[in-house]
Biopython code that builds the backbone (N, CA, C, O; Angstrom):
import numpy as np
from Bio.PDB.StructureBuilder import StructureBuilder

atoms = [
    (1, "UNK", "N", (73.787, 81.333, 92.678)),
    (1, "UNK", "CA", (74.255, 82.549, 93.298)),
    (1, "UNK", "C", (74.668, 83.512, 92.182)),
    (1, "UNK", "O", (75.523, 83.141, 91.378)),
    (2, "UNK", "N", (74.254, 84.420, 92.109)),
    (2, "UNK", "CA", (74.179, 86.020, 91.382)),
    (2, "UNK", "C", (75.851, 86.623, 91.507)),
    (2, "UNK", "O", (76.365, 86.769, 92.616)),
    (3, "UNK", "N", (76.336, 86.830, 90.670)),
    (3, "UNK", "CA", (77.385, 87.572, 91.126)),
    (3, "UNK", "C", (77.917, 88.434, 89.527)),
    (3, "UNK", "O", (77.704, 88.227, 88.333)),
    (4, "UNK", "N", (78.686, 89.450, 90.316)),
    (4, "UNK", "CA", (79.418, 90.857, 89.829)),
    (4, "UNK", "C", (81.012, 90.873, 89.623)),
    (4, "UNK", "O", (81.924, 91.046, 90.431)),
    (5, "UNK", "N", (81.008, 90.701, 88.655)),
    (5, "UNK", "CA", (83.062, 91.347, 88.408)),
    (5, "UNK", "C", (83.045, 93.407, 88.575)),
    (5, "UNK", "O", (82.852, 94.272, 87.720)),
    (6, "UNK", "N", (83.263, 93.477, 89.669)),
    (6, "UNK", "CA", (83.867, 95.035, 89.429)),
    (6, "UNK", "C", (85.339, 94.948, 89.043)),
    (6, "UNK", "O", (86.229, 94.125, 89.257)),
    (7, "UNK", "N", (85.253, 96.189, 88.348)),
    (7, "UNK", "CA", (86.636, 96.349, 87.109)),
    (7, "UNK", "C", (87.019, 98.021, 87.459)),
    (7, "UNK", "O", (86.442, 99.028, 87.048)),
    (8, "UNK", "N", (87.930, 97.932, 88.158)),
    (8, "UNK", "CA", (88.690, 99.229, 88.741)),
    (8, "UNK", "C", (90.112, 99.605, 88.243)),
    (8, "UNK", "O", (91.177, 99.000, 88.372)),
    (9, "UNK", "N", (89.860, 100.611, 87.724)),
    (9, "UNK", "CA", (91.558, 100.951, 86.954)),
    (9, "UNK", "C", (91.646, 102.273, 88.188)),
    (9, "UNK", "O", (90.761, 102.937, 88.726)),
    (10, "UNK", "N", (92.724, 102.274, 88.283)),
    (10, "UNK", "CA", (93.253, 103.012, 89.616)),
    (10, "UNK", "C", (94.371, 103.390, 89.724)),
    (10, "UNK", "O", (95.188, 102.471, 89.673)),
    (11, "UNK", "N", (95.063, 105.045, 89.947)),
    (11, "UNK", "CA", (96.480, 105.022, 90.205)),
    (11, "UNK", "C", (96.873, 104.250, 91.059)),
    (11, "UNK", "O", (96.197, 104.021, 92.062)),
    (12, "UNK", "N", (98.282, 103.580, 90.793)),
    (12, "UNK", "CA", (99.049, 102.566, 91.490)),
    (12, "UNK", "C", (99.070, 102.889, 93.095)),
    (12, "UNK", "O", (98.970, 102.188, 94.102)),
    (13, "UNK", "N", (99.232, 104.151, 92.874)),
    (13, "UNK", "CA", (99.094, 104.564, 94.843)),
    (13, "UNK", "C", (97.868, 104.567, 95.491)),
    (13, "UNK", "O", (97.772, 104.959, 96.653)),
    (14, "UNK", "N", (97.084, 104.235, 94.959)),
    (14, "UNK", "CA", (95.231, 104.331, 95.400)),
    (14, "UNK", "C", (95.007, 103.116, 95.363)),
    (14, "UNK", "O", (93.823, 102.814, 95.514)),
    (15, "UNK", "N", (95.879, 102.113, 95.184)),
    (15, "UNK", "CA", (95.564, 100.050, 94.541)),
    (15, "UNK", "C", (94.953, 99.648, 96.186)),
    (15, "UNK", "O", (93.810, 99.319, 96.501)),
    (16, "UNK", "N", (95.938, 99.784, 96.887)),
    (16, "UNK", "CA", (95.868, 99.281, 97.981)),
    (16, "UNK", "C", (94.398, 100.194, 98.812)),
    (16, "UNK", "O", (93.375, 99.570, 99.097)),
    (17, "UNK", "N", (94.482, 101.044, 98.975)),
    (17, "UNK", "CA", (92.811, 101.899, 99.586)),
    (17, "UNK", "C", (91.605, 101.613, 99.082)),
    (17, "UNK", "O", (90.575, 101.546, 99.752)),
    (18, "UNK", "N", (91.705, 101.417, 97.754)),
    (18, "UNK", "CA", (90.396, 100.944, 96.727)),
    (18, "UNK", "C", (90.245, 99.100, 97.445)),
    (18, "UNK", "O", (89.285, 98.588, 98.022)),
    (19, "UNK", "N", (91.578, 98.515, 97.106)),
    (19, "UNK", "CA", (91.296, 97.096, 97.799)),
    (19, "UNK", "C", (90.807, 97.183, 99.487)),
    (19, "UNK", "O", (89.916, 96.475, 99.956)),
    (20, "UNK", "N", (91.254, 97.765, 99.930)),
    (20, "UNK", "CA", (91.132, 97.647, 101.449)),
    (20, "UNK", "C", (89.893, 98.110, 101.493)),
    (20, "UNK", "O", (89.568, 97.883, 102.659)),
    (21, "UNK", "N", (88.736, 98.757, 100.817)),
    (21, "UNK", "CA", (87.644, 99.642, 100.398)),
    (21, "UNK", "C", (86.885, 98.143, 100.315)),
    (21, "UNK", "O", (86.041, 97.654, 101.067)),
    (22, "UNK", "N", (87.435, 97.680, 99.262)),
    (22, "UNK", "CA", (86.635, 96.752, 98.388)),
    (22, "UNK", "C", (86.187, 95.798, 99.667)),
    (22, "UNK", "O", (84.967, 95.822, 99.827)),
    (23, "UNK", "N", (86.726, 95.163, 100.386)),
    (23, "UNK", "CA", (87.558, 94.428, 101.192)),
    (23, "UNK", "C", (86.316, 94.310, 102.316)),
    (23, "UNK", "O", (85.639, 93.314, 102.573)),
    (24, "UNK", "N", (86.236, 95.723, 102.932)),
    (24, "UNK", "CA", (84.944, 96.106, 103.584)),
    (24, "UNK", "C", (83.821, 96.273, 103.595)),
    (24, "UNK", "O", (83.048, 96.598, 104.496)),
    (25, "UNK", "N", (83.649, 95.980, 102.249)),
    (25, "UNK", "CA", (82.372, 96.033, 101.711)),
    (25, "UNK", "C", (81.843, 94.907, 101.616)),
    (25, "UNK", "O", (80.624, 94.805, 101.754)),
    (26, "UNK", "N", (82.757, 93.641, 101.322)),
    (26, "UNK", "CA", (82.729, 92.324, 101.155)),
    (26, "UNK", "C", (83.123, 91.494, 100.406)),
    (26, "UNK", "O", (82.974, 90.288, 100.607)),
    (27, "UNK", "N", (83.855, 92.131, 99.132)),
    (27, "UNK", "CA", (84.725, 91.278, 98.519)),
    (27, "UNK", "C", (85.581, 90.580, 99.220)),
    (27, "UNK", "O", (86.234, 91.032, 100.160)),
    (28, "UNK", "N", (85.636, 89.126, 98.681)),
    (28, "UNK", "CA", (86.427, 87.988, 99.436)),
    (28, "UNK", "C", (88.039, 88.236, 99.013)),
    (28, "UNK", "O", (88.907, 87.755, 99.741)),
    (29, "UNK", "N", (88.434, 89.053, 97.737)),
    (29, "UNK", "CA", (89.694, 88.466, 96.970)),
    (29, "UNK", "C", (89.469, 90.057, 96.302)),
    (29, "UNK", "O", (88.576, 90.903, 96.347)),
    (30, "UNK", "N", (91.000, 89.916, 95.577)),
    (30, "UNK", "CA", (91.072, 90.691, 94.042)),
    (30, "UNK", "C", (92.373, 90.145, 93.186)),
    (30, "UNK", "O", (93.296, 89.400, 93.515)),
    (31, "UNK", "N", (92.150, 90.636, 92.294)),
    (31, "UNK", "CA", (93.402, 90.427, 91.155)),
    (31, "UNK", "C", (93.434, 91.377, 90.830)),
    (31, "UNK", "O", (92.458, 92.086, 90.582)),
    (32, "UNK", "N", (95.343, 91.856, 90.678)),
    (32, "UNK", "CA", (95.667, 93.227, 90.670)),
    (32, "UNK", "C", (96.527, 92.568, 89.006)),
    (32, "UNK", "O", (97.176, 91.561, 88.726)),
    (33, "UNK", "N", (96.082, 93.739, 88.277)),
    (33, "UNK", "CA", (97.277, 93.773, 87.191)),
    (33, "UNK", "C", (97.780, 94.969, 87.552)),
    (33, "UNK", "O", (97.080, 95.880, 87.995)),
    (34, "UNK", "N", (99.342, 95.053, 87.339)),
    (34, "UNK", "CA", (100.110, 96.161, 87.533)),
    (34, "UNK", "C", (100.391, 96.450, 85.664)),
    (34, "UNK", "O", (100.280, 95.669, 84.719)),
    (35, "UNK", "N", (100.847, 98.148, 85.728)),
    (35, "UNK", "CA", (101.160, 98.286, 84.625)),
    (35, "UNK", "C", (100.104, 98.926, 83.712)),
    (35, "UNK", "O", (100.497, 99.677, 82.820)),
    (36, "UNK", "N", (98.786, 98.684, 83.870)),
    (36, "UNK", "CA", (98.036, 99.222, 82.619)),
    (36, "UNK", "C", (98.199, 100.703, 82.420)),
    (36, "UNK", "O", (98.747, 101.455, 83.226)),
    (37, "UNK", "N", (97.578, 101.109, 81.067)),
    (37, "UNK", "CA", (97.827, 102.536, 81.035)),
    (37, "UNK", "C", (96.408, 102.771, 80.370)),
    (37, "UNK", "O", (95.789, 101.798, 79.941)),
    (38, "UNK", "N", (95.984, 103.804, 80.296)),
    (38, "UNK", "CA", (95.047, 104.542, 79.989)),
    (38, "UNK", "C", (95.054, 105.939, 79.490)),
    (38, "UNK", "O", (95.979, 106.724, 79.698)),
    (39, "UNK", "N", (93.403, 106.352, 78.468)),
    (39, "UNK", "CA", (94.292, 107.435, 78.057)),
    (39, "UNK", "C", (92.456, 108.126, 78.211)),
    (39, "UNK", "O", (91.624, 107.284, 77.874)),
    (40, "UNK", "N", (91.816, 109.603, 78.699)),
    (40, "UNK", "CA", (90.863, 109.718, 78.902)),
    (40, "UNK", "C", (90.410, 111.104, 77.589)),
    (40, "UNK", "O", (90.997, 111.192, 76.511)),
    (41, "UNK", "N", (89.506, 111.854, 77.939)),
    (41, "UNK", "CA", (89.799, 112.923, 76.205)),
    (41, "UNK", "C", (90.056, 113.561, 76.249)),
    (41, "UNK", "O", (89.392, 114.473, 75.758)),
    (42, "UNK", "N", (91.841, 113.969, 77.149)),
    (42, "UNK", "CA", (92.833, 114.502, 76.874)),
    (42, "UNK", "C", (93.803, 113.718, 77.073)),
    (42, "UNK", "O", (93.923, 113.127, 78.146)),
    (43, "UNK", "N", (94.723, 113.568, 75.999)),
    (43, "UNK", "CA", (95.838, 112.682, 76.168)),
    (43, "UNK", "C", (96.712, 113.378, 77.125)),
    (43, "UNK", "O", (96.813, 114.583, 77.360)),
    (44, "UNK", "N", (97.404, 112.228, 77.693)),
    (44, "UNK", "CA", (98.899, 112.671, 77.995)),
    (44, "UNK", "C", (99.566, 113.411, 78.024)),
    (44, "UNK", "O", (99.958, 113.556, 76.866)),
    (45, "UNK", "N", (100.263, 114.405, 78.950)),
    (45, "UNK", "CA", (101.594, 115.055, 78.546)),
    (45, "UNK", "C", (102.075, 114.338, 78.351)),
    (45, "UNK", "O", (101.752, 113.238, 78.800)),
    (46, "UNK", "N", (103.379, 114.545, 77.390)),
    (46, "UNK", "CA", (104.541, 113.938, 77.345)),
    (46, "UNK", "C", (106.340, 114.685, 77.369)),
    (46, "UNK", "O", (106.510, 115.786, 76.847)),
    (47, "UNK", "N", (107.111, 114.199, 77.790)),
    (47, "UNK", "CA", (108.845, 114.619, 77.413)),
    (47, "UNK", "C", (109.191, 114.222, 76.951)),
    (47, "UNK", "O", (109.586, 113.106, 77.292)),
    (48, "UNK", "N", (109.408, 114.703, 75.709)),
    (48, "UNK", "CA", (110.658, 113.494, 74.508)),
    (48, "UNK", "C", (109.964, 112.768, 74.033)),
    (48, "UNK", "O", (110.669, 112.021, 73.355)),
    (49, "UNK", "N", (108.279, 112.305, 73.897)),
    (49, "UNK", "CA", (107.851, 111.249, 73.271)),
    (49, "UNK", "C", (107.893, 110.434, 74.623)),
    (49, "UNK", "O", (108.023, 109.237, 74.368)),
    (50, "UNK", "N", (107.819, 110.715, 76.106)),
    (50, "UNK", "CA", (107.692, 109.714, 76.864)),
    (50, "UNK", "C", (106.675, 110.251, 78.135)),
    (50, "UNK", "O", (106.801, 111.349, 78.677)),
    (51, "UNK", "N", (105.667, 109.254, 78.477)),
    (51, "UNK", "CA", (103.864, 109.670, 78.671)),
    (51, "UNK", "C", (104.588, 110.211, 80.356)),
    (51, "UNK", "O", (105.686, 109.750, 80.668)),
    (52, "UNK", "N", (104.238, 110.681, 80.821)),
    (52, "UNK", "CA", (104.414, 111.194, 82.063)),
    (52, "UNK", "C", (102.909, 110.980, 82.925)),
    (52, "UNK", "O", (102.842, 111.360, 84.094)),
    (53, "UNK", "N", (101.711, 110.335, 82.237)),
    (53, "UNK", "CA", (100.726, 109.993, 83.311)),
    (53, "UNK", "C", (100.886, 108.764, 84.049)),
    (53, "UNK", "O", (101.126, 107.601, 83.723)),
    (54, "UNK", "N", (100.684, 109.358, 85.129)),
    (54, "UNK", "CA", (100.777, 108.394, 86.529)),
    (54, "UNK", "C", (100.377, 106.816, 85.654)),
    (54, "UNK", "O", (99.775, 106.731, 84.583)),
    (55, "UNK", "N", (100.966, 105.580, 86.562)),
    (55, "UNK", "CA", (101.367, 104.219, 86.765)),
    (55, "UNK", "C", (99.449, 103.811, 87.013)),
    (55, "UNK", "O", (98.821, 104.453, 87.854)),
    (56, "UNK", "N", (98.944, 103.011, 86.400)),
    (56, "UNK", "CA", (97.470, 102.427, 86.597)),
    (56, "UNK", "C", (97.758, 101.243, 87.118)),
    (56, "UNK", "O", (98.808, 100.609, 87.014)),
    (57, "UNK", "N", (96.545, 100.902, 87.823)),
    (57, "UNK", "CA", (96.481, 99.328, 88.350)),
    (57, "UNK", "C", (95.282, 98.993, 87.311)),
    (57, "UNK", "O", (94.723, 99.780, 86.547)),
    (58, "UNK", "N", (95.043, 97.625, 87.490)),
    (58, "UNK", "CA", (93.709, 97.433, 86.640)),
    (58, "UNK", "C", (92.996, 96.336, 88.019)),
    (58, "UNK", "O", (93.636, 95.310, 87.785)),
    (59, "UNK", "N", (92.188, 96.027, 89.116)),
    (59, "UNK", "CA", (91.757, 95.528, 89.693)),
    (59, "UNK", "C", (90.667, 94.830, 90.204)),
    (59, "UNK", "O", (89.855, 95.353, 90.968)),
    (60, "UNK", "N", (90.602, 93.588, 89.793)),
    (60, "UNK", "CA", (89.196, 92.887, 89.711)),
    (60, "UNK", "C", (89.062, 92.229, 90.755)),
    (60, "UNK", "O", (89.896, 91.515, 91.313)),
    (61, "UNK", "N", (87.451, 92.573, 91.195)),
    (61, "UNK", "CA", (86.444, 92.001, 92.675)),
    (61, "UNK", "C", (85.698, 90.811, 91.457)),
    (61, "UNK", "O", (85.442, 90.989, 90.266)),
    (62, "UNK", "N", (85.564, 89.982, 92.051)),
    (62, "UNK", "CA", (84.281, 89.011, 91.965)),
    (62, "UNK", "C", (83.565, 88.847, 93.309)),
    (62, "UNK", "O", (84.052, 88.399, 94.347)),
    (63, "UNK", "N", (81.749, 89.494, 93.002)),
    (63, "UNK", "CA", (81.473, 89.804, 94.205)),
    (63, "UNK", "C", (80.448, 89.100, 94.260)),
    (63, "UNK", "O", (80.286, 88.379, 93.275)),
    (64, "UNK", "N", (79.386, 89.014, 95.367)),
    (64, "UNK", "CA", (77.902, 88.595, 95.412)),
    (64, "UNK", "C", (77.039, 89.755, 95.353)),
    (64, "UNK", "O", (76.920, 90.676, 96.161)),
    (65, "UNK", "N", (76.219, 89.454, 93.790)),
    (65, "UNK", "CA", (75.415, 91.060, 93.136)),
    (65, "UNK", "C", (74.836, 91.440, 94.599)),
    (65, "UNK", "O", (75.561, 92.368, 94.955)),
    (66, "UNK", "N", (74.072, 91.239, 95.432)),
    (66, "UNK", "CA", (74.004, 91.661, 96.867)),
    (66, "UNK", "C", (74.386, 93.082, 97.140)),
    (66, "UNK", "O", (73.804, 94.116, 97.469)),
    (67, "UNK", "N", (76.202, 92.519, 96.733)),
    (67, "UNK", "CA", (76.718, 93.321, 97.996)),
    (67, "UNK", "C", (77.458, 94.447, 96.815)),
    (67, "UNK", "O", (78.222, 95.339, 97.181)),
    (68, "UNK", "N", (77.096, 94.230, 95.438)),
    (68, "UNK", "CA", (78.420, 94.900, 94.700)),
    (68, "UNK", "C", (78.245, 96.165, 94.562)),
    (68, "UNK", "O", (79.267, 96.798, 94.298)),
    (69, "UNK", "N", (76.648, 97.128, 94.715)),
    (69, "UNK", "CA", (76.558, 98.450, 94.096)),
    (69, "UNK", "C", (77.595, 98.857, 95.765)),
    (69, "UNK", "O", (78.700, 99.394, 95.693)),
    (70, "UNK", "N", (77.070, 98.544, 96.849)),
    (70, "UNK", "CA", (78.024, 98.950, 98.034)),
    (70, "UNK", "C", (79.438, 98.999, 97.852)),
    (70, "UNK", "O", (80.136, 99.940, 98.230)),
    (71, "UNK", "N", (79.829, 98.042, 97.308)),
    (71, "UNK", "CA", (81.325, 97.596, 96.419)),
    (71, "UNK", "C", (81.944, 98.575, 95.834)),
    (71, "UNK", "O", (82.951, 99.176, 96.207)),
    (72, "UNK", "N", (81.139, 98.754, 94.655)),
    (72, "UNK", "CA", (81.792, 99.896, 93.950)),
    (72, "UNK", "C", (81.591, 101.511, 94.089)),
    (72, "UNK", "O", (82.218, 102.449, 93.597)),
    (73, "UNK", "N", (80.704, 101.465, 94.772)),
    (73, "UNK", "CA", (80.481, 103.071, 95.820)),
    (73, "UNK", "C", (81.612, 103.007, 96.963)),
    (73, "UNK", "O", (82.238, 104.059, 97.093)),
    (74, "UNK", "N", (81.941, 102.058, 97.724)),
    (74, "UNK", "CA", (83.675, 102.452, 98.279)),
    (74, "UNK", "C", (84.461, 102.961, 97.414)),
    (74, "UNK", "O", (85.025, 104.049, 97.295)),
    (75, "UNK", "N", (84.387, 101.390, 96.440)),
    (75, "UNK", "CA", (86.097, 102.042, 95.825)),
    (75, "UNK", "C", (85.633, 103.082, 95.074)),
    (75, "UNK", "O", (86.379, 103.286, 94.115)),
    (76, "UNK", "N", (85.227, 103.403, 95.097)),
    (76, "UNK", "CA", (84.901, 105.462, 94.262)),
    (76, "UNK", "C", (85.272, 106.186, 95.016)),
    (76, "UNK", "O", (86.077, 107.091, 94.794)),
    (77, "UNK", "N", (84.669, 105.881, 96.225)),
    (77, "UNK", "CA", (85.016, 106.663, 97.469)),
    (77, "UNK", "C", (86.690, 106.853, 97.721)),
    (77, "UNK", "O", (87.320, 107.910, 97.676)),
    (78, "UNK", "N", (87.285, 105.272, 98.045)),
    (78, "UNK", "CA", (88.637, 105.481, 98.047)),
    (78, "UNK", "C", (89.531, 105.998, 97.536)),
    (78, "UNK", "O", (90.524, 106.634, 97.890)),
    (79, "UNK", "N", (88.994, 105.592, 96.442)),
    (79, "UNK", "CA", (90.068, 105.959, 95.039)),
    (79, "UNK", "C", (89.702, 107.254, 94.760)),
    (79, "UNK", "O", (90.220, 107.715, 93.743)),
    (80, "UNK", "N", (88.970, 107.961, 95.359)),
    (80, "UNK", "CA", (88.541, 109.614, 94.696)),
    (80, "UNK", "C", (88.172, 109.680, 93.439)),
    (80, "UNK", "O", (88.689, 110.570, 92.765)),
    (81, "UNK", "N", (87.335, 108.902, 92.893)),
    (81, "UNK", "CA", (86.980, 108.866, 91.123)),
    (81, "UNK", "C", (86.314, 110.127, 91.071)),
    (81, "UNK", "O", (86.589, 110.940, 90.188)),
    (82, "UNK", "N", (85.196, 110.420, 92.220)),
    (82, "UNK", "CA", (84.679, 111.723, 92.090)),
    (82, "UNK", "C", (85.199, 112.645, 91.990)),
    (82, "UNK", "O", (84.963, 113.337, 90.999)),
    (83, "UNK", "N", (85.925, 112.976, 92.742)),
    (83, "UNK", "CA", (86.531, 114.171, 93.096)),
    (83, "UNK", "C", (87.855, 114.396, 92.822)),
    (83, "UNK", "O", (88.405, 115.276, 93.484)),
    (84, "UNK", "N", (88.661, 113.650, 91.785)),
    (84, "UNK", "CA", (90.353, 114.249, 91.013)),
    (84, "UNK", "C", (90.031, 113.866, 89.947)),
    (84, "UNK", "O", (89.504, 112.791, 89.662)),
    (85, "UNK", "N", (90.420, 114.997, 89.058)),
    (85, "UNK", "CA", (90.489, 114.522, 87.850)),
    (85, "UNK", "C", (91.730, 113.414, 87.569)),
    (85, "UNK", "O", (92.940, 113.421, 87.794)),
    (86, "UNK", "N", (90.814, 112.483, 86.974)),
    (86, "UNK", "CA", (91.961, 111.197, 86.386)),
    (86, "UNK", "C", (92.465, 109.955, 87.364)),
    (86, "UNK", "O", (93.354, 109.141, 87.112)),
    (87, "UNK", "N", (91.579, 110.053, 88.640)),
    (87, "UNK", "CA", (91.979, 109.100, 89.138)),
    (87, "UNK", "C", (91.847, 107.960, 89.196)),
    (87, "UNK", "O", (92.616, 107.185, 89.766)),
    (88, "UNK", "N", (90.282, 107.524, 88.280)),
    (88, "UNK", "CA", (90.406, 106.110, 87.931)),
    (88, "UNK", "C", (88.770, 106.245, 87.206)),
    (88, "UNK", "O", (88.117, 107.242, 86.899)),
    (89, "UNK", "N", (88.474, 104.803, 87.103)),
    (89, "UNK", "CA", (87.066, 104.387, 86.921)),
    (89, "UNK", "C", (86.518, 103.227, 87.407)),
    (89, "UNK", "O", (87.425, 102.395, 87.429)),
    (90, "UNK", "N", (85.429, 102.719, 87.833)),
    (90, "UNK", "CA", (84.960, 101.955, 88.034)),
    (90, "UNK", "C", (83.673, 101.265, 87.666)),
    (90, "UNK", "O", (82.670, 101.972, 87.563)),
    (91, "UNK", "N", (83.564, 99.749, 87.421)),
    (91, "UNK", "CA", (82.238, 99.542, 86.843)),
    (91, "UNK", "C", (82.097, 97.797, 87.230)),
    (91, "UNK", "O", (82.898, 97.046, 87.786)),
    (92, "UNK", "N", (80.828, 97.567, 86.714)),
    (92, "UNK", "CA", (80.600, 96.205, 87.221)),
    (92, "UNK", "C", (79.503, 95.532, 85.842)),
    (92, "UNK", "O", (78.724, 96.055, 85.045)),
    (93, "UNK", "N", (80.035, 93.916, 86.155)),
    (93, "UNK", "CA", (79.639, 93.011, 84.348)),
    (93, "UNK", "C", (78.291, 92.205, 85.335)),
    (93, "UNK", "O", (78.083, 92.258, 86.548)),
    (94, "UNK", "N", (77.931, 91.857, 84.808)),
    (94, "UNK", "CA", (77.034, 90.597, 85.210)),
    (94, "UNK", "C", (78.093, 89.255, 84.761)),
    (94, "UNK", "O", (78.688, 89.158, 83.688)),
    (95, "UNK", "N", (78.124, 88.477, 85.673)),
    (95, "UNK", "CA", (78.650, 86.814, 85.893)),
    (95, "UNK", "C", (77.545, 85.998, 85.139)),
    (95, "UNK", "O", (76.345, 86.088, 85.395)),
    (96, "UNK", "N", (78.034, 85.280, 84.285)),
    (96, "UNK", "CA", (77.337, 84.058, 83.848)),
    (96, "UNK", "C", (77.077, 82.837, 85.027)),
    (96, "UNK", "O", (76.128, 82.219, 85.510)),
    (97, "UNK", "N", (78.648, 82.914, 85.166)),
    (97, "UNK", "CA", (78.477, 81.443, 85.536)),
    (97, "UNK", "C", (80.549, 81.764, 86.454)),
    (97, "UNK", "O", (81.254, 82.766, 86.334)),
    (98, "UNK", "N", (80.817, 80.617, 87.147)),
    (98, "UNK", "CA", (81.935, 80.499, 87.881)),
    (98, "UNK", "C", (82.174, 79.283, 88.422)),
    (98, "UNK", "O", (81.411, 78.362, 88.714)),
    (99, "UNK", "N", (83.640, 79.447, 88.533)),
    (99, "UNK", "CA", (84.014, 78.125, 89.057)),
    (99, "UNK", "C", (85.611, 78.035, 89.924)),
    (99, "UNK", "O", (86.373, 78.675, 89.199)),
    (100, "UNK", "N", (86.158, 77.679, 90.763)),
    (100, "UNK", "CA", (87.166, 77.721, 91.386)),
    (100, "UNK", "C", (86.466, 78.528, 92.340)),
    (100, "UNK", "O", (87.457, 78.012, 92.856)),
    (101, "UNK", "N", (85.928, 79.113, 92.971)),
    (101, "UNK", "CA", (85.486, 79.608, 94.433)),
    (101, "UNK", "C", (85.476, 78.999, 95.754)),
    (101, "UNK", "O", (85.099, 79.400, 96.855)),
    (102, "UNK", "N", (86.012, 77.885, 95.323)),
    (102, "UNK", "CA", (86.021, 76.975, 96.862)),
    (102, "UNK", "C", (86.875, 77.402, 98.100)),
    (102, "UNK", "O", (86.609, 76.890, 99.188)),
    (103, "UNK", "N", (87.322, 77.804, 98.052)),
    (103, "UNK", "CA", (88.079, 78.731, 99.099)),
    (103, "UNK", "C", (87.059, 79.671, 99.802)),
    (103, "UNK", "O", (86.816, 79.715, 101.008)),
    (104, "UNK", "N", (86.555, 80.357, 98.884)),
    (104, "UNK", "CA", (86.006, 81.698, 99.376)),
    (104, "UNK", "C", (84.331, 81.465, 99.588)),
    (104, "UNK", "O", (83.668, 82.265, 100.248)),
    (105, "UNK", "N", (83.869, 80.533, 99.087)),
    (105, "UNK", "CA", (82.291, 80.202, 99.264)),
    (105, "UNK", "C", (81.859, 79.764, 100.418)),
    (105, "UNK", "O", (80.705, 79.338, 100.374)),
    (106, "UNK", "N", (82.529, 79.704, 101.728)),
    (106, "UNK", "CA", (82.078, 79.550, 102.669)),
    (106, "UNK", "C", (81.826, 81.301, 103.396)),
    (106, "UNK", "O", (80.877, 81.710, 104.066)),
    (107, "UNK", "N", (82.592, 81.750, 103.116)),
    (107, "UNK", "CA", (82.644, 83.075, 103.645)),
    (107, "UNK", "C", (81.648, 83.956, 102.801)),
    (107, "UNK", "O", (81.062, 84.926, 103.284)),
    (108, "UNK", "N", (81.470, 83.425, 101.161)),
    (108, "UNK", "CA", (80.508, 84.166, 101.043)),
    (108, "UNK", "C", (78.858, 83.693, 101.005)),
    (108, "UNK", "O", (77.947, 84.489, 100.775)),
    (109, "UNK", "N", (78.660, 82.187, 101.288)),
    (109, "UNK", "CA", (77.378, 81.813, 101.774)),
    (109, "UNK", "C", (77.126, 82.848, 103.496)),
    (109, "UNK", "O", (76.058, 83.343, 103.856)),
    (110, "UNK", "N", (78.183, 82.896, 104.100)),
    (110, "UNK", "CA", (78.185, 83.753, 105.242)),
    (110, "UNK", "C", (77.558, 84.671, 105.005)),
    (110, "UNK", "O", (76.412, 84.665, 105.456)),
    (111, "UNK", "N", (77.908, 85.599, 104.380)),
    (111, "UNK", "CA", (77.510, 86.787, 104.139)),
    (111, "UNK", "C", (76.099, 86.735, 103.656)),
    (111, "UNK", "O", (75.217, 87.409, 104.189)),
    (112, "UNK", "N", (75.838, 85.764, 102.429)),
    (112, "UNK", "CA", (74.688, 86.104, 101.793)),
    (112, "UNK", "C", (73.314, 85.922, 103.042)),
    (112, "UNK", "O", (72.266, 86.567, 103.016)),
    (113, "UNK", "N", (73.595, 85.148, 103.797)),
    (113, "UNK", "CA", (72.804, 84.524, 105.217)),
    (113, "UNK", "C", (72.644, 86.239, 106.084)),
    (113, "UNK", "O", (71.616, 86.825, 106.422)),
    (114, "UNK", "N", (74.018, 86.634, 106.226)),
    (114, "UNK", "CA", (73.321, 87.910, 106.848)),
    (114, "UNK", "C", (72.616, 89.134, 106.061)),
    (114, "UNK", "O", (71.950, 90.065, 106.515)),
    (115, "UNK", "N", (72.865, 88.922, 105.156)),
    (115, "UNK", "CA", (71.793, 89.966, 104.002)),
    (115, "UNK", "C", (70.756, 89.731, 103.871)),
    (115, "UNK", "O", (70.107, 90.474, 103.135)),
    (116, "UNK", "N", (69.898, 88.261, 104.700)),
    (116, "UNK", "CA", (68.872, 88.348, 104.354)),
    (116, "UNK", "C", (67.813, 88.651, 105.765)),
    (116, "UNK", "O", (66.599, 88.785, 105.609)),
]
sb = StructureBuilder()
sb.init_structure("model")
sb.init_model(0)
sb.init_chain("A")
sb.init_seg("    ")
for serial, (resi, resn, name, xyz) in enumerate(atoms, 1):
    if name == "N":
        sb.init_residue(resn, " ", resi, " ")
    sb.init_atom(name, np.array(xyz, "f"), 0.0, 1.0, " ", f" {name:<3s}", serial, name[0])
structure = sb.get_structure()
């Protein structure tokens, strides 16, 4: 089975819409890091030496390649990557290989059955 890590950095207030995005599309799961920061080619304002750009999530799908360009065309959608400046990015790796999915591999043999 083929599969996709999408890698979504996202303002903290967009975490939850991008997941709930992701979610519908068919990702089984995510892992949220809280905290990251980012910097794009304009830095930061700052006060006093202290960054005033919005709070990032960093949020990873492991998906079935199938379903992932759909995947990451939500969370674009959700998250408004198009359309605000600075609201996030999104992209997707190719998977070698995996392991611990046992939870979620019934639900996603499901899926792969109706895609075909």
């Amino acid at each position: 089975m083929r599969m996709k890590l999408i890698v979504a950095l996202v303002n903290d207030d967009n975490t939850e819409a991008v997941v709930d995005a992701a979610r519908s599309g068919g990702a089984t799961g995510a892992t949220i890091v809280t905290g990251a920061r980012g910097e794009g080619v304009r830095p930061g304002k700052t006060f006093f030496g202290l960054g005033l750009e919005s709070k990032r999530d960093l949020a990873l799908f492991l998906v079935v390649e199938t379903r992932a360009r759909d995947i990451l065309e939500r969370i674009r959608d959700a998250g408004r990557f198009d359309t605000q400046h600075g609201a996030g990015i999104a992209f997707q790796l190719d998977i070698e290989d995996t392991v611990g999915l046992v939870s979620q591999l019934p639900t996603i043999r499901e899926e792969l059955e109706s895609d075909l």
